[in-house]
Every structure is written in C-alpha cells, then in structure tokens.
MDAnalysis code that builds the backbone (N, CA, C; Angstrom):
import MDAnalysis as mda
import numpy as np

u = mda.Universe.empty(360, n_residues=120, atom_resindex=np.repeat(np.arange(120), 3), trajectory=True)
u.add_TopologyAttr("name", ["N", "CA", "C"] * 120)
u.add_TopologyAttr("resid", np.arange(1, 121))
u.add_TopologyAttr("resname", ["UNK", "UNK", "UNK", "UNK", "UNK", "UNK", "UNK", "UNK", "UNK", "UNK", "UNK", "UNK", "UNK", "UNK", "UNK", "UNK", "UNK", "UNK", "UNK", "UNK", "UNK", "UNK", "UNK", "UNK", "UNK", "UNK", "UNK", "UNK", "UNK", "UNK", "UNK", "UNK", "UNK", "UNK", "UNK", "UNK", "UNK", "UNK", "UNK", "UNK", "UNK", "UNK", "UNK", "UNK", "UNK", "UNK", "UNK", "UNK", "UNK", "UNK", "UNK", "UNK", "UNK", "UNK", "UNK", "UNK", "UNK", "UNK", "UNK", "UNK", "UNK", "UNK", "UNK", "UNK", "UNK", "UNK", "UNK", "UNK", "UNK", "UNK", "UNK", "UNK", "UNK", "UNK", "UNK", "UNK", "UNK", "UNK", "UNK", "UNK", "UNK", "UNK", "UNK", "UNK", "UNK", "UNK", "UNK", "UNK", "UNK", "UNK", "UNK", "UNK", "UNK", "UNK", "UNK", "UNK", "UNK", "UNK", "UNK", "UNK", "UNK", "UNK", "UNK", "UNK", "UNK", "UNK", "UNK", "UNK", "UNK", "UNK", "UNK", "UNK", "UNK", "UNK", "UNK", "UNK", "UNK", "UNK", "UNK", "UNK"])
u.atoms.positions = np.array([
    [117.826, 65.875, 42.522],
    [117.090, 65.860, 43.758],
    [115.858, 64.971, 43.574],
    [115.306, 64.264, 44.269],
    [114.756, 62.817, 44.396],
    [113.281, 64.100, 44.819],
    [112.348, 64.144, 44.130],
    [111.322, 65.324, 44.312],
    [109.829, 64.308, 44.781],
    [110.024, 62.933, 44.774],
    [108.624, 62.103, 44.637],
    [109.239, 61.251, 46.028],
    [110.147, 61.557, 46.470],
    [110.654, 61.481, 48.238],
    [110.088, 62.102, 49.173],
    [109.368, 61.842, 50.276],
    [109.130, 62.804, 51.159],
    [110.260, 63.334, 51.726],
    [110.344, 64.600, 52.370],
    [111.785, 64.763, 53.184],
    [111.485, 64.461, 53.981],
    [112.405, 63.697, 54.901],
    [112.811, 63.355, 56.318],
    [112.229, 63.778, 57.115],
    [112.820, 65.576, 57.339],
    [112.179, 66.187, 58.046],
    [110.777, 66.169, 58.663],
    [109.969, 65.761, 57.406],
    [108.614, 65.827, 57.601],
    [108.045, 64.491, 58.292],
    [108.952, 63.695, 57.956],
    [108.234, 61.905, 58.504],
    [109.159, 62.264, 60.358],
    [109.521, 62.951, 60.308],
    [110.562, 63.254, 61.867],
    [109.221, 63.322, 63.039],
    [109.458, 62.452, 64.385],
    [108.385, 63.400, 64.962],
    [109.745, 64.347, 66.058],
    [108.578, 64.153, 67.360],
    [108.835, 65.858, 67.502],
    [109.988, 66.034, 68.544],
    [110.834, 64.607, 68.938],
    [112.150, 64.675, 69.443],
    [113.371, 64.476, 68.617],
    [112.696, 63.974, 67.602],
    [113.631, 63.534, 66.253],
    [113.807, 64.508, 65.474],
    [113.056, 65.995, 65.786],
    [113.098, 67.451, 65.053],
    [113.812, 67.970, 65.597],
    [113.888, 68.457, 66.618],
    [114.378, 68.899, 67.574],
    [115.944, 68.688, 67.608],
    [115.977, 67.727, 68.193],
    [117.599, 66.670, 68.006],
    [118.104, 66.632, 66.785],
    [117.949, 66.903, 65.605],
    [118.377, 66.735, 64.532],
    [118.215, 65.257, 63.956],
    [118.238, 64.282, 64.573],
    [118.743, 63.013, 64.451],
    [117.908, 62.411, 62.981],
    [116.761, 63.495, 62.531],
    [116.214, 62.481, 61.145],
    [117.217, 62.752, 60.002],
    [118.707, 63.437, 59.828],
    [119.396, 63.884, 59.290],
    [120.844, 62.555, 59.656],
    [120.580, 61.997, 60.485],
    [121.696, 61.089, 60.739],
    [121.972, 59.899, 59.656],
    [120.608, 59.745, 58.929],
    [120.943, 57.940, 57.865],
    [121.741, 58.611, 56.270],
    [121.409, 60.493, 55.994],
    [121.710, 61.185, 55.387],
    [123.048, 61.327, 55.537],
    [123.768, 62.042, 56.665],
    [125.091, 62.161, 56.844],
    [126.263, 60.960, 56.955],
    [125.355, 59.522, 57.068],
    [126.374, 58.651, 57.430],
    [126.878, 58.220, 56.052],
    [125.756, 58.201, 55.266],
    [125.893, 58.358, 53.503],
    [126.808, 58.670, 53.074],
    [126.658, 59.793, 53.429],
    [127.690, 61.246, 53.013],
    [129.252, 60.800, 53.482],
    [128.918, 60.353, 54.376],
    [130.378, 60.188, 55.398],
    [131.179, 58.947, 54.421],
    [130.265, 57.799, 53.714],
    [130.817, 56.607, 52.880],
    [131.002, 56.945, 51.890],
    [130.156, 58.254, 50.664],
    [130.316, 58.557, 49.563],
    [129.911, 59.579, 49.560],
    [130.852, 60.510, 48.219],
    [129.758, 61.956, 47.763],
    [128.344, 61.923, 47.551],
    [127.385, 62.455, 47.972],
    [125.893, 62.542, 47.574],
    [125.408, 63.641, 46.142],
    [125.206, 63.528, 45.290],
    [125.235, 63.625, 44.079],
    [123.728, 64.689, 44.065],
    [122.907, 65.611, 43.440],
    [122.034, 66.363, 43.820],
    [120.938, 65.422, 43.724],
    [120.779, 64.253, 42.540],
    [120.017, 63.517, 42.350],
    [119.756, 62.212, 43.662],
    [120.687, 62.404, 44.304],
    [120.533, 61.362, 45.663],
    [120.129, 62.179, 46.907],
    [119.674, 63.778, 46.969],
    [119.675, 63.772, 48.104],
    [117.887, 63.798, 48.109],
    [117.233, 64.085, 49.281],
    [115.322, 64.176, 49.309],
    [115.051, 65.814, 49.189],
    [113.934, 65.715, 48.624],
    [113.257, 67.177, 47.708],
    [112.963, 67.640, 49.549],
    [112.926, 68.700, 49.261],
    [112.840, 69.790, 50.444],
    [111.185, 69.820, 51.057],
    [110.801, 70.083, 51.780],
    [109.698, 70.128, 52.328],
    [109.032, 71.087, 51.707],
    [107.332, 70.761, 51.994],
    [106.751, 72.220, 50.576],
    [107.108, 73.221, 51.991],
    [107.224, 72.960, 52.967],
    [107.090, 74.333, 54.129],
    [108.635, 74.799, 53.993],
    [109.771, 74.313, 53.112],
    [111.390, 75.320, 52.853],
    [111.355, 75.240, 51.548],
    [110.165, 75.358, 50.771],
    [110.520, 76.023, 49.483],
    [110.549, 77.008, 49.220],
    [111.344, 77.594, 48.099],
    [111.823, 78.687, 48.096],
    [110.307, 80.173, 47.928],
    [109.530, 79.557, 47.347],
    [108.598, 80.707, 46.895],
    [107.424, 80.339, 48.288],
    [107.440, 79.291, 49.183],
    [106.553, 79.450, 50.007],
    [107.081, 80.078, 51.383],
    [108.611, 80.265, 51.533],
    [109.263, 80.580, 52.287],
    [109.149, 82.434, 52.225],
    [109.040, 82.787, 50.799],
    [109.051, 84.340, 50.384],
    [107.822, 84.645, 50.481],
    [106.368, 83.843, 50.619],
    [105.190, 84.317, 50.652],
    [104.761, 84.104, 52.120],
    [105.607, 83.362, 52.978],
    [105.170, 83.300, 54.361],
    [106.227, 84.664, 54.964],
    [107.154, 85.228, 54.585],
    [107.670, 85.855, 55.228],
    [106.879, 87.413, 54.430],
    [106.329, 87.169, 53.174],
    [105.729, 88.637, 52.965],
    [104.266, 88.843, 53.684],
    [103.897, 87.652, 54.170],
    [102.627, 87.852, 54.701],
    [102.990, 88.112, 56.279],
    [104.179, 87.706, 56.947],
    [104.527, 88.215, 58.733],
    [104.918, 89.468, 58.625],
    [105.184, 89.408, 57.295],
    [106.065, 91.879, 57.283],
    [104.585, 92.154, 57.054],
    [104.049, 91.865, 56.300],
    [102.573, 92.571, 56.012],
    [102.123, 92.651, 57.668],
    [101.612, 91.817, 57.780],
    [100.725, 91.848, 59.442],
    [101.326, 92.352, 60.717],
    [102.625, 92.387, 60.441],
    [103.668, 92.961, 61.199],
    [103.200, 94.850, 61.106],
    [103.498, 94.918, 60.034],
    [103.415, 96.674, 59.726],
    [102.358, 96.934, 60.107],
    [101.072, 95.903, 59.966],
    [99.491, 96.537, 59.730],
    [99.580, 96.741, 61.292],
    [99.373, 96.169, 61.951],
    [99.510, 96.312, 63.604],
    [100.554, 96.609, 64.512],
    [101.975, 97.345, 63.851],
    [102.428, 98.104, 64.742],
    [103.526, 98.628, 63.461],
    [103.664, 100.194, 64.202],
    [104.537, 101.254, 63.356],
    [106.112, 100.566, 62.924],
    [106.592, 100.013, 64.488],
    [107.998, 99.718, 63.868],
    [108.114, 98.372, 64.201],
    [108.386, 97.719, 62.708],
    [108.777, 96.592, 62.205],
    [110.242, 96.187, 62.158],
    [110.679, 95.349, 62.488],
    [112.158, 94.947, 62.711],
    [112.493, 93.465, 61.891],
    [113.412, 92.977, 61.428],
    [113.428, 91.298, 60.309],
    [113.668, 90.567, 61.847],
    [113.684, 90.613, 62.704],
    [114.137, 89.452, 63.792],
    [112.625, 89.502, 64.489],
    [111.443, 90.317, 64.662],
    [110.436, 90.398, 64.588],
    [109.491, 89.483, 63.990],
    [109.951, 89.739, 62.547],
    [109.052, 88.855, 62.074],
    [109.815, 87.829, 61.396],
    [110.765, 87.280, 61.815],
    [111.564, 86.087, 61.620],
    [111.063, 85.394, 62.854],
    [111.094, 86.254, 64.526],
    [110.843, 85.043, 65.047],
    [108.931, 84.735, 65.237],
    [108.365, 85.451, 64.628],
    [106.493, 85.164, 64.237],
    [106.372, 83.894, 63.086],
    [107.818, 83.730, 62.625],
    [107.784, 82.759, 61.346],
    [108.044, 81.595, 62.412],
    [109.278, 82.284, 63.376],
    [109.906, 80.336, 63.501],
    [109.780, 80.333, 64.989],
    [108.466, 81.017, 65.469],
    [108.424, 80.903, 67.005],
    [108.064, 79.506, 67.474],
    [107.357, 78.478, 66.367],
    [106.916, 77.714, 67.153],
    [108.570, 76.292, 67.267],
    [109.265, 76.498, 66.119],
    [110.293, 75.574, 66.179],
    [111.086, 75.953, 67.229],
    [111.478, 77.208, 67.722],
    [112.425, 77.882, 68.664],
    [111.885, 77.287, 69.828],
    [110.382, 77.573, 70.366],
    [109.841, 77.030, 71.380],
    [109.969, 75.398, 71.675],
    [110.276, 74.751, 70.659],
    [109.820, 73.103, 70.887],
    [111.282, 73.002, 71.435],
    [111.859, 73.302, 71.064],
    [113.563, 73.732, 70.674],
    [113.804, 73.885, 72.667],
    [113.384, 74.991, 72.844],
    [113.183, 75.415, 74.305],
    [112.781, 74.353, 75.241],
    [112.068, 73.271, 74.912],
    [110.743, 73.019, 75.878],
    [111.822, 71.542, 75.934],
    [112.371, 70.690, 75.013],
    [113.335, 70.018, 74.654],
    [114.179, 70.349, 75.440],
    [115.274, 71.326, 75.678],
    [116.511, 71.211, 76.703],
    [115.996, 71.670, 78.100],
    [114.925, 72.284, 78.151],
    [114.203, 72.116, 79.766],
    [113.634, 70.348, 80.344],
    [113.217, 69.778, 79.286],
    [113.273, 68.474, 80.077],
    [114.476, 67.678, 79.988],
    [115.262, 68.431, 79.581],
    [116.952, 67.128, 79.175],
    [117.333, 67.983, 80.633],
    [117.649, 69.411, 81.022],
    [117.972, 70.243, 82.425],
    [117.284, 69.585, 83.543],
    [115.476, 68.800, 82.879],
    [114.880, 68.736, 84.307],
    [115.333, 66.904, 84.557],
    [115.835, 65.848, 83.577],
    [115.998, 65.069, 83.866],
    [117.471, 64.904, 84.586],
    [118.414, 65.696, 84.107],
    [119.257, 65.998, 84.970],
    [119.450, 66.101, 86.234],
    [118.559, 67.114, 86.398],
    [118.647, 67.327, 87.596],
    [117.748, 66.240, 88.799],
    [117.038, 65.721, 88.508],
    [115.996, 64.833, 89.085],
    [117.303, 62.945, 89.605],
    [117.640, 62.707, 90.761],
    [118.271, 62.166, 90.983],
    [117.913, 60.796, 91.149],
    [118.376, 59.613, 90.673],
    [118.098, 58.580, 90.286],
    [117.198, 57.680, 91.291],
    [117.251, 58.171, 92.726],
    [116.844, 57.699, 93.645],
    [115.557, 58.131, 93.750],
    [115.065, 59.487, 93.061],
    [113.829, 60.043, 93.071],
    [113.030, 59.538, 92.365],
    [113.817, 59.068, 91.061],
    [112.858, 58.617, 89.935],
    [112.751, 56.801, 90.477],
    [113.393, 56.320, 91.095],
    [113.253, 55.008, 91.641],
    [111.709, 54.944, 92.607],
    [111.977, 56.047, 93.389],
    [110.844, 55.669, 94.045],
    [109.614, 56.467, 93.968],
    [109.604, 56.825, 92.686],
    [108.826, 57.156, 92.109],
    [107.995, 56.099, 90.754],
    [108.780, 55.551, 90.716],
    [108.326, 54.185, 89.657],
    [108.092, 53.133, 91.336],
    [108.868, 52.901, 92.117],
    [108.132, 52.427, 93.275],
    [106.653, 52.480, 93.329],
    [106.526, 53.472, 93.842],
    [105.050, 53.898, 93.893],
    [104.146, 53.605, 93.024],
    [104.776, 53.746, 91.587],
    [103.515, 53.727, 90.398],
    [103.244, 52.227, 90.968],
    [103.770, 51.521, 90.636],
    [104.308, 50.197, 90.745],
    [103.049, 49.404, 91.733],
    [102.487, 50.453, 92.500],
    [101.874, 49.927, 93.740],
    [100.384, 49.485, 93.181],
    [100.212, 50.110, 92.112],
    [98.709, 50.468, 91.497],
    [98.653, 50.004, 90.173],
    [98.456, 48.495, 90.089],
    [98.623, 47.900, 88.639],
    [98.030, 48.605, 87.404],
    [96.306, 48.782, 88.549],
    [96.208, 49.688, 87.206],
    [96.344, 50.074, 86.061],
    [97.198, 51.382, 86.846],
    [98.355, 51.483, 85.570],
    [98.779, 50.920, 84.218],
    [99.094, 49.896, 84.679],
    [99.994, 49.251, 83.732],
    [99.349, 47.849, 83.301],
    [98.261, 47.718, 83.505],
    [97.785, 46.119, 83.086],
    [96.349, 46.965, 81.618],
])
C-alpha cells in the first residue's frame, strides 16, 4: 500500500464524493490489470482503523452520557450524518434538475443574459 499517497478520496471535492467518481482512474486500472496491495493509495487518516474505533468510542460515550437508551444505528448515524446528508442534498438537486424543464431554464438564462453585469 503506497502510504506517502494521499487518498483520492481526500483530494475529491464535494460532487466527486458523493458520485463516487474519484474511484473511477482506480477501477479502470483494475479493469486492465490485478492491483497488487503495494499499488493501491494508503487510506485516509479519517478510515483508519484505530481512528475509526476512537471516533466511534467517543459517539457511544456521548451517546450514553445524554440519553438512557443507546442504539449502534444511533450512533453510527452521529458518525456519518454529515456524508448521508451531502449524499441527500446531491439527489435532491439531480430530482430538482429533472424536473425543471428546459424551456424554464432557457428563459431563465434569457433573463440573466439581460444584465451583463453579471457576467463581465
């Protein structure tokens, strides 16, 4: 494992997380040859293994301290609420571009269009 690599993940921004797609130059690799442990990128310090066990003993801790019953999907989603949410917020604008009809968004760039402004 290549440990003086940043991972991907981390150089990803925040539609390229979401989408998976910083995982695509990885799999096409994969797809031409076996990837060997020494070829693939060192893991992010935020999915290593002992920072992964000290962030989840510190959401059961704070979990218990402020309420009696504690549940693992509880404080699994206090760990990964904010990826779930981006996650969320991502297929509400792919639903809202959908739905928004080509003629709307035309004359809606119309309009901008009117006010250089904008764009100079």
């Amino acid at each position: 494992m290549r440990t003086n690599e940043q991972s991907p993940e981390l150089k990803a921004g925040l539609l390229s997380s979401i989408t998976f797609s910083w995982i695509g130059k990885l799999l096409s690799q994969g797809y031409k040859h076996t990837h060997s442990t020494e070829e693939l990128p060192g893991l992010s310090i935020y999915q290593q293994p002992h920072v992964c066990h000290m962030s989840f003993k510190l959401a059961w801790k704070l979990r218990r301290e402020t309420r009696t019953y504690t549940t693992l999907s509880k404080v699994l989603w206090n760990m990964h609420k904010s990826k779930v949410l981006n996650f969320a917020v991502f297929w509400l604008i792919i639903i809202a571009c959908q739905l928004i009809e080509p003629t709307i968004i035309y004359f809606i760039v119309k309009d901008l269009l009117k006010y250089p402004t904008y764009f100079t």
